[in-house]
C-alpha positions in Angstrom: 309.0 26.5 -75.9 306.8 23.5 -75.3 308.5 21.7 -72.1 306.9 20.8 -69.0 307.9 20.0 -65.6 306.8 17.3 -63.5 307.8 16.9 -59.8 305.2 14.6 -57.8 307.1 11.7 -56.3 304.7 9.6 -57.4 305.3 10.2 -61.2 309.1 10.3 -61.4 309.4 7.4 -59.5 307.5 5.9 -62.4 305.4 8.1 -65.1 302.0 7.2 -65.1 300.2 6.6 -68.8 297.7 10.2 -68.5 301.2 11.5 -69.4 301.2 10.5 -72.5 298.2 12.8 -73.5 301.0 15.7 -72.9 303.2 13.7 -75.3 300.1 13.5 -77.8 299.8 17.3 -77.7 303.0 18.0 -78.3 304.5 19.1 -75.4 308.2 17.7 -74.2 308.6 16.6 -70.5 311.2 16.6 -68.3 311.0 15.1 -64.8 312.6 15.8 -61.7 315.3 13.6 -59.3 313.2 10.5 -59.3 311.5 9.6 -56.0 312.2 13.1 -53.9 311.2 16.7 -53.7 313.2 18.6 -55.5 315.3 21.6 -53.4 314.7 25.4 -54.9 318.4 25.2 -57.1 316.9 22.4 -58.7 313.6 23.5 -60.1 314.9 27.2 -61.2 317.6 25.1 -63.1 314.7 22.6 -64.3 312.1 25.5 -65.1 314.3 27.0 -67.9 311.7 26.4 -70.7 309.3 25.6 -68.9 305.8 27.2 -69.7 303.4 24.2 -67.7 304.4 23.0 -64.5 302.5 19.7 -63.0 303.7 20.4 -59.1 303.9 18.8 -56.1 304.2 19.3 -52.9 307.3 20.7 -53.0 308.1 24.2 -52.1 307.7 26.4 -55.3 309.4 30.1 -53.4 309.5 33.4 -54.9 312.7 33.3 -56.0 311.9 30.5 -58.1 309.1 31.9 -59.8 310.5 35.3 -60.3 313.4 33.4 -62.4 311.2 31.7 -64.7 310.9 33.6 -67.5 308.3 31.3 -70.0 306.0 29.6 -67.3 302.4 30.3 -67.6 300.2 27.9 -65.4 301.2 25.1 -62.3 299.0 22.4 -62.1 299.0 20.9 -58.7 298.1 17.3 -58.5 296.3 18.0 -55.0 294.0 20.3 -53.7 296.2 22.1 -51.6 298.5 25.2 -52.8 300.0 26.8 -49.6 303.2 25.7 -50.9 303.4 28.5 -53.3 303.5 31.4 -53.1 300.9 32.9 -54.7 301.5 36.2 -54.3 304.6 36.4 -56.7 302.8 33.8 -59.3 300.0 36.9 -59.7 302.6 38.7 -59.9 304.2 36.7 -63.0 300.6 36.4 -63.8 301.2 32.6 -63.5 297.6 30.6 -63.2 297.1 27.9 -60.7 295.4 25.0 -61.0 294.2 22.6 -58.5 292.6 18.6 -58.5 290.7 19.3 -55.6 289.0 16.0 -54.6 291.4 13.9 -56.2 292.8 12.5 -53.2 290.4 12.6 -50.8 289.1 8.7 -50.2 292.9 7.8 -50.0 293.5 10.2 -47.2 290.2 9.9 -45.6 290.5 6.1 -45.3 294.1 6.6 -44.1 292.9 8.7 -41.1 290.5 5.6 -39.9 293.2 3.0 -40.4 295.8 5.2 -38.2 293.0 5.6 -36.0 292.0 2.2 -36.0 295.9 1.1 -35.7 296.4 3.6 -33.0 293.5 2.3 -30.2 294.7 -1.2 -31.1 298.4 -0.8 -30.4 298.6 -2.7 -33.7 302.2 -1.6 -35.0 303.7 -2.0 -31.7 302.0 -5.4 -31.3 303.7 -6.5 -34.6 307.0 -4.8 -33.7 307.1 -7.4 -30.6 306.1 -10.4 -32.1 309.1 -10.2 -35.0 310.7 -9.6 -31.9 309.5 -12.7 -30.4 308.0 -10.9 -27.5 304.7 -12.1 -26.4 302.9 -8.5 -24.7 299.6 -7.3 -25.3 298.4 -4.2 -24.8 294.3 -3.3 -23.8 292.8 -1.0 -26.6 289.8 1.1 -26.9 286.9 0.6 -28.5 285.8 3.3 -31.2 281.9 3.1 -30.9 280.5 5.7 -29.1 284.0 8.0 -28.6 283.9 11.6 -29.8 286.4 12.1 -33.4 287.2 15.8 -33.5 287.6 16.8 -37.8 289.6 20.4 -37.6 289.1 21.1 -41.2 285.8 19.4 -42.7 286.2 19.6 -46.5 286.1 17.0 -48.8 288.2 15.1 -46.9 286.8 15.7 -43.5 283.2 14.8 -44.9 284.4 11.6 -46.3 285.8 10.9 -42.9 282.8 11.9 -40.9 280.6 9.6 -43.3 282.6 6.6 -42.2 283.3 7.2 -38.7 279.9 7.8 -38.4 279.5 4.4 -39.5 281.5 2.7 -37.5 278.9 4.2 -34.9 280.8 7.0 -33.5 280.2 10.5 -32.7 281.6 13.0 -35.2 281.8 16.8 -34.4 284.0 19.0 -36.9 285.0 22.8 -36.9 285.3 24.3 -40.5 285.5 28.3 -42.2 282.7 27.2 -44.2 280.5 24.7 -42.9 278.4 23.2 -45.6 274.9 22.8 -44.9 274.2 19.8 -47.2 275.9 17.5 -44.4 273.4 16.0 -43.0 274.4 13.1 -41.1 273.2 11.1 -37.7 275.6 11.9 -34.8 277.3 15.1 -36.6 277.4 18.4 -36.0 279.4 21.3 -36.4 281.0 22.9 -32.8 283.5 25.9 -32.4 287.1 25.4 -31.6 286.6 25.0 -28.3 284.0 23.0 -27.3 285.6 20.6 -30.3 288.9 20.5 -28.2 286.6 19.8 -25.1 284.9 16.8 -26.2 286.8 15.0 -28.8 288.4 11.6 -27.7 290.6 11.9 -31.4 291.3 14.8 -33.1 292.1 14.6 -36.7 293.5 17.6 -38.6 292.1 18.4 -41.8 292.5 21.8 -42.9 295.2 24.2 -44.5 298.3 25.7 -43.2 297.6 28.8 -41.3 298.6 31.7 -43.3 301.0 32.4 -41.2 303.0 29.7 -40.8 301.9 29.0 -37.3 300.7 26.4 -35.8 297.2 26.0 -34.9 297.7 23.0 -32.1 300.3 24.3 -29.2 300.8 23.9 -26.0 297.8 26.0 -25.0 295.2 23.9 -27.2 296.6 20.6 -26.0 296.1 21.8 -22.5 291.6 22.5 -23.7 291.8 18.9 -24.5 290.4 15.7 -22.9 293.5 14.0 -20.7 294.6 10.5 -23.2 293.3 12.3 -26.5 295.1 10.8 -29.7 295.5 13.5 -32.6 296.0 12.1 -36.3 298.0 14.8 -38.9 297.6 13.8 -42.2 297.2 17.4 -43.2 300.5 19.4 -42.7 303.2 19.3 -40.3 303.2 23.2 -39.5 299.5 22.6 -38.2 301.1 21.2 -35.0 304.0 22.8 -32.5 306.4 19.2 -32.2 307.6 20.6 -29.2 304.5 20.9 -27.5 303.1 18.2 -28.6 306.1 15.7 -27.2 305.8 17.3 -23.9 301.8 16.4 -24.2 303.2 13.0 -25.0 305.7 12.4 -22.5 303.1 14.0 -20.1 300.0 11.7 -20.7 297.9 14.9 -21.9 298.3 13.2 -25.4 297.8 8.9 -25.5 299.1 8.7 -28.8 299.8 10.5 -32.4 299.7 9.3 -36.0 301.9 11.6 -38.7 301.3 11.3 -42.3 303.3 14.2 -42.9 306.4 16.6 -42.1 308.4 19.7 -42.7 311.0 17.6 -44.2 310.4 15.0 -46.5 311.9 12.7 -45.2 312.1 14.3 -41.6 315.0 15.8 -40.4 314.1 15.8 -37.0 313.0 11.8 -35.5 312.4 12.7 -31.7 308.1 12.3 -32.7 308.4 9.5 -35.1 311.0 7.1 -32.7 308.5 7.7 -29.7 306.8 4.7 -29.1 303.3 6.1 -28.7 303.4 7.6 -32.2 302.7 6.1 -35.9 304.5 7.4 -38.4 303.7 7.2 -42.6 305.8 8.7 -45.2 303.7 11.1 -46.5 301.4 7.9 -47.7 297.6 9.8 -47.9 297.0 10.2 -51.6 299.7 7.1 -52.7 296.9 4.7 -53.7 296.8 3.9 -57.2 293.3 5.4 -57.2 294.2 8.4 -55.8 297.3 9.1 -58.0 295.3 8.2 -61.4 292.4 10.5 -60.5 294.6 13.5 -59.9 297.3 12.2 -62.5 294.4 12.5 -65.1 292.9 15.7 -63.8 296.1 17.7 -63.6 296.9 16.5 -67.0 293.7 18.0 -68.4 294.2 21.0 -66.1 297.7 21.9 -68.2 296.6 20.8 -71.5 292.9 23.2 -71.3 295.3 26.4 -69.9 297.8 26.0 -72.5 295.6 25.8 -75.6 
């Protein structure tokens, strides 16, 4: 009755040395399929035993928290955990931890390098000269334009601080705005007017607790004409549909995904379109990122379990 699981993609691809603190406290691990989320068969079968959990992102249902019978705590190795469902872990009285912070300067530079590579057409510009193909296309420049932050947590603050910068304008819509951000050229706007002036949106915030999403047809429509939105956040944040149709109608100039309902996608239509940059799910894969919350959800499990 000491085994715990460990899912992230980025630890059963290869584990990382924190893990060996488990092994020091003598607790057995068992790992997940190495390299991909695991499917809900797979972790009620791999749970059996289990009483610490060191999650992903994968989707940890009801169903496969009301079969565990030993589990006491999940330690996520991110901040966010609206992929569980929480209600039937209080229910099992099953704590959850979280390594909130841990991969914030991975994602938050990610967001200004798909911005950056997104003005400057820099994919597609490599894609045609492998091809041979000489053909250049005008970009923008970012000083002065307008970055939208829909979610300005840790993340969104460490993105503000260097767009900011890089001498643009930064106005961001959060739940809680915190006070102690104090920075030239930012301010905190509703919804709306953030929709109204941003030149780039970038989503930063949770799932909506409903599942749906909180960018449709109806939003896109509020926004400037050519606005580029970046999604490192999650994939249920934006309606695809809509958001093609913005594409394919010029409403949207160009999108940058970092993340997906199926990982990998299932569905290709955004990702093929030329106008769009896709990532695999790349945010918090730096080796900085990883360690930090590696090392934090380690010490998360090992402090509940005592």
């Amino acid at each position: 009755m000491n085994k715990i699981l460990i899912t992230p993609r980025s630890l059963t691809r290869e584990a990382h040395p924190a893990l060996s603190q488990l092994i020091d406290a003598g607790f057995e691990l068992v790992f997940s399929s190495p390299g991909r989320l695991p499917e809900e068969v797979e972790l009620m079968h791999l749970l059996t035993g289990c009483i610490g959990y060191l999650a992903g992102v994968e989707k940890i249902t009801g169903r496969v928290l009301n079969a565990t019978k030993d589990l006491r705590v999940i330690s996520r190795n991110g901040t966010g955990v609206d992929n569980i469902d929480l209600e039937a872990a209080g229910k099992k009285q099953i704590q959850i931890c979280r390594t909130a912070g841990a991969n914030a300067q991975g994602v938050a530079e990610l967001t200004l390098a798909l911005l950056l590579a997104l003005v400057r057409s820099i994919p597609f510009s490599d894609a045609g000269l492998k091809k041979t193909r000489w053909q250049r296309s005008k970009g923008i420049e970012l000083k002065g334009r307008v970055l939208g932050l829909v979610g300005c947590g840790e993340i969104g603050k460490r993105t503000a601080r260097m767009a900011v910068g890089m001498g643009m304008q930064v106005v961001a819509y959060d739940f809680l705005p915190d006070p102690s951000l104090r920075l030239n050229n930012f301010a905190y706007v509703d919804l709306a007017d953030l929709y109204r002036r941003a030149d780039f949106i970038s989503l930063h915030c949770p799932a909506a607790a409903n599942g749906e999403p909180i960018i449709g047809a109806g939003e896109i429509r509020k926004m400037k004409k050519g606005v580029f939105l970046i999604n490192t956040a999650r994939a249920s944040l934006l309606d695809h549909d809509a958001v093609l149709a913005g594409l394919e109608s010029g409403n949207i100039a160009g999108l940058a995904l970092d993340v997906f309902d199926v990982e990998p996608p299932d569905d290709y239509r955004l990702v093929q379109d030329e106008r769009v940059i896709a990532t695999p799910h790349i945010g918090g894969y730096t080796y900085e990122s990883v360690t930090r919350a590696t090392v934090q959800a380690v010490e998360n499990l090992i402090q509940a379990l005592k």
